[in-house]
C-alpha positions in Angstrom: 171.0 6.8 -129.7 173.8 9.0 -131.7 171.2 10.9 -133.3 169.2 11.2 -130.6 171.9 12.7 -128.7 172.8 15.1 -132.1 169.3 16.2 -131.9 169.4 16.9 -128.0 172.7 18.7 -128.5 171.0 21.0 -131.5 167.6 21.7 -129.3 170.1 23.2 -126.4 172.3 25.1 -129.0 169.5 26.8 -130.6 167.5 27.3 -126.9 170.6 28.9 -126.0 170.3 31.2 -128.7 167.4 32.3 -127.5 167.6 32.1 -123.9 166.3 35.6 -122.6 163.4 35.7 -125.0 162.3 32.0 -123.8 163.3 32.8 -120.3 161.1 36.6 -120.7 158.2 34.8 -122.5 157.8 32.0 -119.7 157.9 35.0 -117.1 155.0 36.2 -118.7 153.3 33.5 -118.2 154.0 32.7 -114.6 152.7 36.8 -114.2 149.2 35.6 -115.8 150.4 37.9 -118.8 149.5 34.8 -121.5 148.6 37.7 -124.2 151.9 39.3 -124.2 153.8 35.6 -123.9 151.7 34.1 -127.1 152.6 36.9 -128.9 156.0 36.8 -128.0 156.4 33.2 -128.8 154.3 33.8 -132.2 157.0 36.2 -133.6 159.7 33.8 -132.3 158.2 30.9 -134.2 157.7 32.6 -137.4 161.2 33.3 -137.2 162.3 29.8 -136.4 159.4 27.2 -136.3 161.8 24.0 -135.9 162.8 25.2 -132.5 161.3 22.7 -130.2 161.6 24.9 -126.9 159.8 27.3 -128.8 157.3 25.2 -130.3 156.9 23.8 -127.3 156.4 27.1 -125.0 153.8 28.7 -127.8 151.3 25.6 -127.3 151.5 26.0 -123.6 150.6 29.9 -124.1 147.2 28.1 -125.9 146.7 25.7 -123.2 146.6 28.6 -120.4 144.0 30.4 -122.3 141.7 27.4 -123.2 142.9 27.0 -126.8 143.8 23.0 -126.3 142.5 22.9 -129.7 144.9 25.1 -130.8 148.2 23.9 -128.8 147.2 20.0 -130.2 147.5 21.2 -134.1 150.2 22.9 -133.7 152.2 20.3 -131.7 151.0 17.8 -134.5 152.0 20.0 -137.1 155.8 20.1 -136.0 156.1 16.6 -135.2 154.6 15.9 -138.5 157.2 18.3 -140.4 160.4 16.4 -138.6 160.6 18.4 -134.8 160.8 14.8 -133.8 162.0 16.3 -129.9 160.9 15.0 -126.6 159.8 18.0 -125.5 156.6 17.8 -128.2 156.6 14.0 -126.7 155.1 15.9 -123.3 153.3 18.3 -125.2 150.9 16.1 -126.5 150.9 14.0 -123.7 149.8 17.2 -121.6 147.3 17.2 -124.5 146.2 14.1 -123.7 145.1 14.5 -120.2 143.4 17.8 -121.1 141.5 15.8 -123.3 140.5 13.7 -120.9 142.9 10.1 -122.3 144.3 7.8 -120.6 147.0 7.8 -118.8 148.8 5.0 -119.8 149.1 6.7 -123.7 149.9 10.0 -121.5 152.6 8.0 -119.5 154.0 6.1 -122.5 155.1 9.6 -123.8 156.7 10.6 -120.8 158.8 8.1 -120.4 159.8 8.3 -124.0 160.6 11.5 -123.5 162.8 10.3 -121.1 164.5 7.6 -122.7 165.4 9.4 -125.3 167.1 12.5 -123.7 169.3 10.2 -120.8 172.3 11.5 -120.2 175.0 9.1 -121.3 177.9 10.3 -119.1 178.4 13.8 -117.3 176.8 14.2 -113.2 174.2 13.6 -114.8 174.5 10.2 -116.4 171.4 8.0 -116.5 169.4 11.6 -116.1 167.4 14.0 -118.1 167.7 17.6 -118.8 166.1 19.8 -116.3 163.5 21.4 -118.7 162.1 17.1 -119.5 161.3 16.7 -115.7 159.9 20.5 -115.6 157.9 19.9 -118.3 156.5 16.6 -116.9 155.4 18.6 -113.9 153.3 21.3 -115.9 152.1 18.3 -118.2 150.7 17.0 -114.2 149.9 20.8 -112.6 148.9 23.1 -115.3 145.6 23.2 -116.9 143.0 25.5 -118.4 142.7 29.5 -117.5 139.5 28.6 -115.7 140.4 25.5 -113.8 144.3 25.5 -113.6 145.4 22.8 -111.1 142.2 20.7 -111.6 142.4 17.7 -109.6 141.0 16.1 -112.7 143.7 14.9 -114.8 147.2 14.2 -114.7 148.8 11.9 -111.9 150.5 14.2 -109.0 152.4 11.7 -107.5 154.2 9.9 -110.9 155.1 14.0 -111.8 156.6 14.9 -107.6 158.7 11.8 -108.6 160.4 13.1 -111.6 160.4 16.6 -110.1 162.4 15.1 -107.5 164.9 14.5 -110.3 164.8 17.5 -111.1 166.2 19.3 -108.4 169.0 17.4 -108.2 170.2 17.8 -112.5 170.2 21.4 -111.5 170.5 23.5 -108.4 169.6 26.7 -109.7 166.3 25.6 -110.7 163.4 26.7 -109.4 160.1 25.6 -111.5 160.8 22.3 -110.3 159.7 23.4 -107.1 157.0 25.6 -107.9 155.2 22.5 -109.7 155.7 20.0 -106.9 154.0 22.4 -104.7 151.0 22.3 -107.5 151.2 18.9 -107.7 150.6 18.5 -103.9 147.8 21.2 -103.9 146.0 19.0 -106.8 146.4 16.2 -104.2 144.1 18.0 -101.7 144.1 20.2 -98.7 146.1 17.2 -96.4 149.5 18.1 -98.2 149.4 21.6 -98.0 152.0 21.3 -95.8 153.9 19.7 -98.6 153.4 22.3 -101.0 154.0 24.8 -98.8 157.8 23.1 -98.3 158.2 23.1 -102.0 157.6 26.4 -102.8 159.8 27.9 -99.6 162.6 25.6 -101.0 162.3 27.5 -104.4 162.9 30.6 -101.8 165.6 29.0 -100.3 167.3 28.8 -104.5 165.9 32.0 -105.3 164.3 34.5 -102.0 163.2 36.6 -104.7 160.3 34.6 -106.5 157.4 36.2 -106.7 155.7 33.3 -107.4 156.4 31.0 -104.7 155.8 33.5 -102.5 152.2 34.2 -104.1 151.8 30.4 -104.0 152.1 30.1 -100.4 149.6 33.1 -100.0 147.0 31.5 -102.0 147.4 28.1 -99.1 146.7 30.5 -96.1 144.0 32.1 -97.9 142.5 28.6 -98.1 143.0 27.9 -94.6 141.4 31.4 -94.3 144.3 32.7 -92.4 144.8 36.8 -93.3 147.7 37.2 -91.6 149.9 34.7 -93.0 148.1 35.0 -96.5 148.8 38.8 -96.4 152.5 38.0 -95.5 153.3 36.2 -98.5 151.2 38.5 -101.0 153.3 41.6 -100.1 156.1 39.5 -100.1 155.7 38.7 -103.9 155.0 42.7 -104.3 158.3 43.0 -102.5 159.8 40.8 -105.1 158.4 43.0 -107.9 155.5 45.3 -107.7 154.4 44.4 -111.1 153.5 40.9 -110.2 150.1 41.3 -111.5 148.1 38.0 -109.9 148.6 38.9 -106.3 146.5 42.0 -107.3 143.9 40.0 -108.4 143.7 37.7 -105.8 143.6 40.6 -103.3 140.5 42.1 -105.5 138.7 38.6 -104.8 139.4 38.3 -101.3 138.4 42.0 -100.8 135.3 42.5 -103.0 132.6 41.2 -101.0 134.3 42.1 -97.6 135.6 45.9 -98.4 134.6 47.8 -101.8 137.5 50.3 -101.3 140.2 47.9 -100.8 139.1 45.9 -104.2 138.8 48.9 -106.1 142.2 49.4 -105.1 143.4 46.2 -106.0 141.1 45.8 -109.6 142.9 49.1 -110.5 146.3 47.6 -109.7 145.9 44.6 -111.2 144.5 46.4 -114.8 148.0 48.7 -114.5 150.6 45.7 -114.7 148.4 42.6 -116.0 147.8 42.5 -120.2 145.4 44.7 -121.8 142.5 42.1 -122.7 138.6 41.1 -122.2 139.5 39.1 -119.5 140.6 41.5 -117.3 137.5 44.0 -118.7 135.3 41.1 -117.4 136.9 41.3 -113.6 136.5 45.2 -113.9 132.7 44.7 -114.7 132.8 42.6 -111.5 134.1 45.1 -109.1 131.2 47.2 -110.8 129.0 44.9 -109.3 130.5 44.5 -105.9 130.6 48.2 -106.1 127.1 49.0 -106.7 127.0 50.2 -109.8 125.1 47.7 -111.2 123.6 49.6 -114.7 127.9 50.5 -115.3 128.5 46.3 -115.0 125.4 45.4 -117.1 126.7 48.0 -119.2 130.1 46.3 -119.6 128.6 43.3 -120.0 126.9 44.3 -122.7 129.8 45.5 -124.1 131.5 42.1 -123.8 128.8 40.4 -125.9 130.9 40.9 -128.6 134.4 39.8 -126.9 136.2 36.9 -126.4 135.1 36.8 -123.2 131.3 36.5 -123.8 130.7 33.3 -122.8 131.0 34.1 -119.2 128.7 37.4 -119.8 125.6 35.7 -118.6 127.3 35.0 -114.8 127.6 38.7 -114.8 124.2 39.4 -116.3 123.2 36.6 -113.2 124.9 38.8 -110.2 123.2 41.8 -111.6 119.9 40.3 -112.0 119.8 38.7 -108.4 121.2 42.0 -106.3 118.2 43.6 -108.1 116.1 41.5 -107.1 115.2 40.3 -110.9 115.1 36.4 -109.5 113.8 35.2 -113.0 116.5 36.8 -114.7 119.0 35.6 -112.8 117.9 32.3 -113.6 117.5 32.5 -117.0 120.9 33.9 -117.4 122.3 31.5 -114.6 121.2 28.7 -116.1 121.9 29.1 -119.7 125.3 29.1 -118.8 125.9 26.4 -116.6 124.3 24.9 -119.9 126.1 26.0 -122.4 129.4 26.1 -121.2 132.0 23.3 -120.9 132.3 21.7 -117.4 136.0 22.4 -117.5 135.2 26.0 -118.1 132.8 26.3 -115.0 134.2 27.8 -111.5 132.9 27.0 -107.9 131.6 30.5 -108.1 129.4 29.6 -111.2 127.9 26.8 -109.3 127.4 28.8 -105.8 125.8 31.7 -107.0 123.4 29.0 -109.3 122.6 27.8 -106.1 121.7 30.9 -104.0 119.6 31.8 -107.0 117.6 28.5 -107.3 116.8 28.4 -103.8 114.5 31.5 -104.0 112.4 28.9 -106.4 110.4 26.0 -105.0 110.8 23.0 -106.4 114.3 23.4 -107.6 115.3 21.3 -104.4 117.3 18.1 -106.6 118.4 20.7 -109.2 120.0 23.0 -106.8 122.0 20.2 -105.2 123.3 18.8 -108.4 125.0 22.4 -108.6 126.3 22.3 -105.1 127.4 18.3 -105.6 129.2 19.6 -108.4 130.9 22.7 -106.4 131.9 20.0 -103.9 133.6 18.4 -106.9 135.8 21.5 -107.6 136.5 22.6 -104.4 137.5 19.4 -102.0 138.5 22.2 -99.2 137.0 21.4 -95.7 135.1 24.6 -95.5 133.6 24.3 -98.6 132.5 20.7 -98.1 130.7 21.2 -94.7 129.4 24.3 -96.2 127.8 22.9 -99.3 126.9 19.3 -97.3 125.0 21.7 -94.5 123.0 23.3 -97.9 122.4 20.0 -99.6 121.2 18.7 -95.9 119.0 21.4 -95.3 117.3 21.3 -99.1 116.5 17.6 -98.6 114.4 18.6 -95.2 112.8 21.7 -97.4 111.8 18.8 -100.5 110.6 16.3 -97.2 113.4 14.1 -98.0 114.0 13.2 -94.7 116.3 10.0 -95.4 118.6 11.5 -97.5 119.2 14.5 -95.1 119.9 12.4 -92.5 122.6 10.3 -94.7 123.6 14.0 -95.4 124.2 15.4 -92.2 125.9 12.1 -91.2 128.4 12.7 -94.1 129.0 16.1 -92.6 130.2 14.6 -89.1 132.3 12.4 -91.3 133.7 15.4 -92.9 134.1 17.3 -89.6 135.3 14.4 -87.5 132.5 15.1 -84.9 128.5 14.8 -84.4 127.8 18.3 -82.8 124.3 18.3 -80.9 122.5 19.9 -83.5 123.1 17.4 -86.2 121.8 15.2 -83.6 119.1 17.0 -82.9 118.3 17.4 -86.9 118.7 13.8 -87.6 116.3 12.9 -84.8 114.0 15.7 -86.1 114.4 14.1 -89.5 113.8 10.5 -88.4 111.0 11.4 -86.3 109.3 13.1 -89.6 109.5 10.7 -92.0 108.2 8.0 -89.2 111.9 5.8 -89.5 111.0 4.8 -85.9 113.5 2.4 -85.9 115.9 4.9 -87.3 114.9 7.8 -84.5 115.5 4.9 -81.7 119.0 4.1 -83.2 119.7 7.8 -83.4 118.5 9.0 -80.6 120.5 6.7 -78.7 123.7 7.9 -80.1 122.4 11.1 -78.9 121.9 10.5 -75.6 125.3 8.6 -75.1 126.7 11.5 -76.8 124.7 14.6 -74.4 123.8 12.4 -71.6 122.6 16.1 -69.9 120.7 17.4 -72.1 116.7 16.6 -72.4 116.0 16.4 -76.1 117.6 13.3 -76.7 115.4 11.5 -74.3 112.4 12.6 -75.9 113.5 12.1 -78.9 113.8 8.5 -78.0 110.8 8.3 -76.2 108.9 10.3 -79.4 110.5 7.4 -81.7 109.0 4.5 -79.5 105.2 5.6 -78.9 105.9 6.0 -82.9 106.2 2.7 -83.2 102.8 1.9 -81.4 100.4 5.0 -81.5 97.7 3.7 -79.8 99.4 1.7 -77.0 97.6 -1.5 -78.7 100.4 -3.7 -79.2 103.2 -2.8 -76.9 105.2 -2.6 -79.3 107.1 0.3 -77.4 107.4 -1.1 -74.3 111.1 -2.6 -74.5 112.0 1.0 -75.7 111.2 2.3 -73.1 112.4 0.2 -70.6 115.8 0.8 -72.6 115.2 3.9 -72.1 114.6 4.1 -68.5 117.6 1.8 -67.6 119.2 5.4 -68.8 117.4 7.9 -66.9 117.6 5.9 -63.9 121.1 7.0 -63.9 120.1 10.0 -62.4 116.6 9.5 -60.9 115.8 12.4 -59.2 116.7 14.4 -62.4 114.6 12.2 -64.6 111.7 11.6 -62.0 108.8 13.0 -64.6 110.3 10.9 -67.8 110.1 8.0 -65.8 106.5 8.5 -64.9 105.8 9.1 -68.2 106.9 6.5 -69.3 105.9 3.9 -66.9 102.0 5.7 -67.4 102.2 4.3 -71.2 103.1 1.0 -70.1 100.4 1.0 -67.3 97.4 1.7 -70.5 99.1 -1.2 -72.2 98.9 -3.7 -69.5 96.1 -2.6 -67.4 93.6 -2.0 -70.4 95.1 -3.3 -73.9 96.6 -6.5 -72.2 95.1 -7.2 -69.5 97.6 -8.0 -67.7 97.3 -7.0 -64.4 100.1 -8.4 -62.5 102.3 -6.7 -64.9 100.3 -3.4 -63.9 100.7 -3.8 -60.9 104.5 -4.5 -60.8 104.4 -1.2 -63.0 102.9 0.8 -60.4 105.2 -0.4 -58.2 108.0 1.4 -60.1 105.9 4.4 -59.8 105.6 4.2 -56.8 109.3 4.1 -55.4 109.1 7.8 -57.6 106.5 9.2 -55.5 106.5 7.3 -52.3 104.8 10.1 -50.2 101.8 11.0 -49.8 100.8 13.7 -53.2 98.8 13.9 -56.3 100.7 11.3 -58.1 101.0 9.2 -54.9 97.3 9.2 -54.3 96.9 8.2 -58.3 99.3 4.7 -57.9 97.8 3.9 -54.9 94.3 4.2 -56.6 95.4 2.4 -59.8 96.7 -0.3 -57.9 93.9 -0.9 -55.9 91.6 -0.8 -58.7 93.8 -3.5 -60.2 94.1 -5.8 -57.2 89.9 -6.0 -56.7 89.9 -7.2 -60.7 92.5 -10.0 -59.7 90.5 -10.6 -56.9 87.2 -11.0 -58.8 87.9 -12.4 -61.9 83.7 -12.4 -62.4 84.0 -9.0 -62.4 83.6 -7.3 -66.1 86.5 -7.6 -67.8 87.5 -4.3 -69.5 88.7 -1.9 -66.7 88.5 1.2 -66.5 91.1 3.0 -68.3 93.7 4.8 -65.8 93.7 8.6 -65.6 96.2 10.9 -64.6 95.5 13.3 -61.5 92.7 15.7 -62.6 94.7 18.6 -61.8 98.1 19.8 -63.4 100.9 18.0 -61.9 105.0 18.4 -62.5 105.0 15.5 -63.9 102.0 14.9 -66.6 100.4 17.9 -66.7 97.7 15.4 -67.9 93.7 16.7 -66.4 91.8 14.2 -68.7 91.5 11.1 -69.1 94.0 9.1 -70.9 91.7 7.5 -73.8 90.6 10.5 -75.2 94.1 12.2 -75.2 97.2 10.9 -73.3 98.9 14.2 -72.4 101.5 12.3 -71.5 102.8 11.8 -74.2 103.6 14.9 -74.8 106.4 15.4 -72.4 
């Protein structure tokens, strides 16, 4: 433990000596300037590479720009030449959830980390150093350039904990808050409140960090909320005008709403942001939004040759499709989203795959693998209704009725409510891929759900002549009178649906079954709807009688006549032919 505590004492003598220069190269990095902070930190390790903090800081300026590869050898390469520190402990632990490890080997490090930098005596007895917790916390929140604050590794809830540490071992920090909040964003949109709380309690430490105040920005711009998101952005300006990121974020929410306001923004952002192909490939972008689509395929051209090419064929993809070049847009879309690393792929990449693909038939299962995989990304409400709504309406297009219906019920799930027209879709659905039994059980939902409205009673009764076509087997029958028992609610309102309905059950009984009893106990209902003297008063009493001289003479031939409606148009079947040719009906 003496040496342990030798060592510790060493690391914070020799960090100390190069406070500012740590201190200005982690600023960089929080102001998305990761060029400018690696090569700070390289010249500061080739003039001391046994300084942990800087060892330490350097492989975090890799991580941030997808060099993983990079930060692991180089951690490696110091622990294997005697920078035996705690701080490379949580380097390569971070290492380890980029690389997809488990956790337990992650964890095992951490808590090494933190065993061997405790505090003996002090305030903070039994406690780490600040910078261990902090470092936990960007082990948990920070991730690649193209997916920082992935959901996908790390454990948010085991860093918020030592975070929580954190604050108290030092009350001048800040980071510690700025992590928890990234911590609660990874956990999903539920604790944005949460986050939001971290990050103003780093303003309540420090009212001018630009980056807490750019961080709760970015969680009203989720929520979609201008105001409040605008608020915060010019806040962080307010802090310092050279805070490049909020630039950048105002180009994206800008560029496809107004062209002038991103241009002004792209501009900004290239002023005060580092000098490098990544911020050449957002200028090609605003080329696009702009218009000038030959000056972005021209810059994407140009970045064929960059470090930035692998994302040249998105560009090449936007071009293509506002031209209306659909195949290559495809081409270009597709190679890659094939090429190219799933944790290098945005939402973006996947949405505009999927507007592309739809223009194709038979691309159906293909394009919802994309969107499925948006969804993964993004776990925001908006963009989960959105992309279920797509994925819903692609399985009608590919006749998959079944699975749009499971669809659209994941999407009232997601919403907390069945609207009418998923209702209304789901019977649709049901009733096309001839689920009877499935359009009887949702159309019941419907009509307990829009007891007013019209369509979910023929919906209902749509699903039960399903089931029996022909009237042969009566296999519709108790539908209906389930049905019924529901219109009756409001009689007068429902007077034609009931007709129809007890007509079908009058062809059943009078001429499939012959039962006539049962027909006549059928007019009967029909005729407490039409008791007065009228076209479909003078048809009951017909039927009826028909049906009584059969019971009468049972030497009489034994198939009756088949009923028919009224020959004229009436309110309530419209019917003017008879019933064994075409039940109109049905119809209604």
């Amino acid at each position: 433990m003496k040496k342990t505590i030798c060592s510790l004492s060493l690391l914070l003598i020799v960090a100390t000596s190069f406070a500012q220069s740590i201190g200005d190269a982690t600023k960089l990095l929080w102001y998305g300037k990761n060029k400018s902070a690696k090569e700070m930190l390289q010249k500061m390790y080739t003039a001391n590479s046994n300084d942990a903090s800087t060892v330490y800081w350097l492989g975090q300026s890799m991580i941030v720009v997808d060099d993983v590869a990079g930060a692991k050898a180089l951690y490696q390469k110091s622990l294997q030449s005697g920078v035996n520190d705690a701080l490379l402990f949580i380097g390569m632990a971070h290492i380890d959830l980029l690389e997809g490890g488990d956790w337990n080997a992650a964890n095992q490090k951490f808590e090494s980390a933190i065993t061997t930098t405790t505090e003996t005596r002090g305030k903070n007895k039994g406690k780490s150093p600040v910078a261990i917790y902090n470092a936990i916390g960007r082990a948990n929140s920070i991730g690649h350039l193209i997916k920082d604050g992935s959901s996908k590794f790390g454990n948010p809830d085991y860093a918020i904990e030592k975070l929580k540490i954190a604050k108290d071992v030092d009350a001048t920090n800040t980071d510690c808050f700025i992590y928890m909040g990234l911590c609660y964003r990874k956990m999903g949109g539920d604790f944005g409140g949460d986050a939001q709380k971290s990050y103003m309690e780093a303003l309540q430490r420090n009212p001018n960090n630009a980056v807490a105040n750019h961080y709760i920005g970015k969680i009203y711009q989720s929520q979609q909320n201008k105001p409040a998101m605008e608020q915060y952005f010019n806040a962080a300006l307010a802090n310092d005008i050279a805070y490049a990121p909020v630039y950048l974020d105002y180009y994206k929410y800008y560029s496809n709403r107004d062209v002038t306001v991103a241009k002004e923004n792209i501009e900004k952002y290239l002023q005060y942001a580092d000098k490098d192909c990544n911020n050449d490939y957002f200028y090609a972008d605003y080329l696009f939004q702009a218009g000038k689509f030959a000056e972005s395929l021209a810059k994407a051209k140009e970045l064929e040759n960059s470090d930035c090419k692998n994302r040249v064929p998105v560009l090449y993809a936007y071009n293509y499709d506002r031209t209306n070049d659909s195949t290559q847009a495809k081409a270009n879309i597709e190679k890659f989203l094939s090429n190219t690393p799933a944790d290098k792929i945005l939402p973006s990449d996947y949405d505009i795959a999927v507007k592309i693909l739809s223009k194709f038939t038979g691309t159906e299962l293909q394009t919802i693998g994309y969107i499925n995989k948006m969804m993964e990304l993004d776990n925001s409400k908006n963009v989960q209704l959105e992309g279920l709504g797509k994925i819903a309406d692609l399985y009608g297009k590919s006749k998959n009725y079944l699975e749009q219906i499971k669809t659209i019920q994941k999407i009232g799930e997601v919403r907390g409510s069945v609207t009418e027209s998923d209702y209304y879709k789901m019977s649709n659905a049901a009733q096309s891929a001839k689920d009877f039994n499935l359009g009887l059980d949702i159309a019941k939902k419907y009509i307990a759900a829009f007891p007013d409205k019209p369509q979910p009673a023929s919906f209902y009764r749509k699903a039960a002549l399903g089931l029996d076509p022909d009237s042969t087997k009566g296999t519709a029958i108790p539908a209906l009178v389930e049905l019924n028992s529901l219109l009756e609610k409001d009689v007068e309102k429902n007077k034609k649906a009931l007709f129809n309905n007890y007509y079908y059950m009058l062809i059943y009984y009078a001429d499939k079954a012959k039962d006539y009893p049962k027909g006549i106990e059928t007019l009967d209902k029909m005729l407490v709807l039409f008791p007065t003297t009228g076209e479909e008063n003078d048809f009951i009493i017909k039927q009826k009688a028909n049906l009584q001289k059969l019971m009468a003479n049972p030497k009489a031939p034994s198939t009756p006549k088949t009923p028919t409606n009224p020959k004229t148009p009436t309110k309530s079947t419209g019917a003017t032919t008879n019933v064994k040719k075409e039940d109109k009906s049905k119809k209604k």
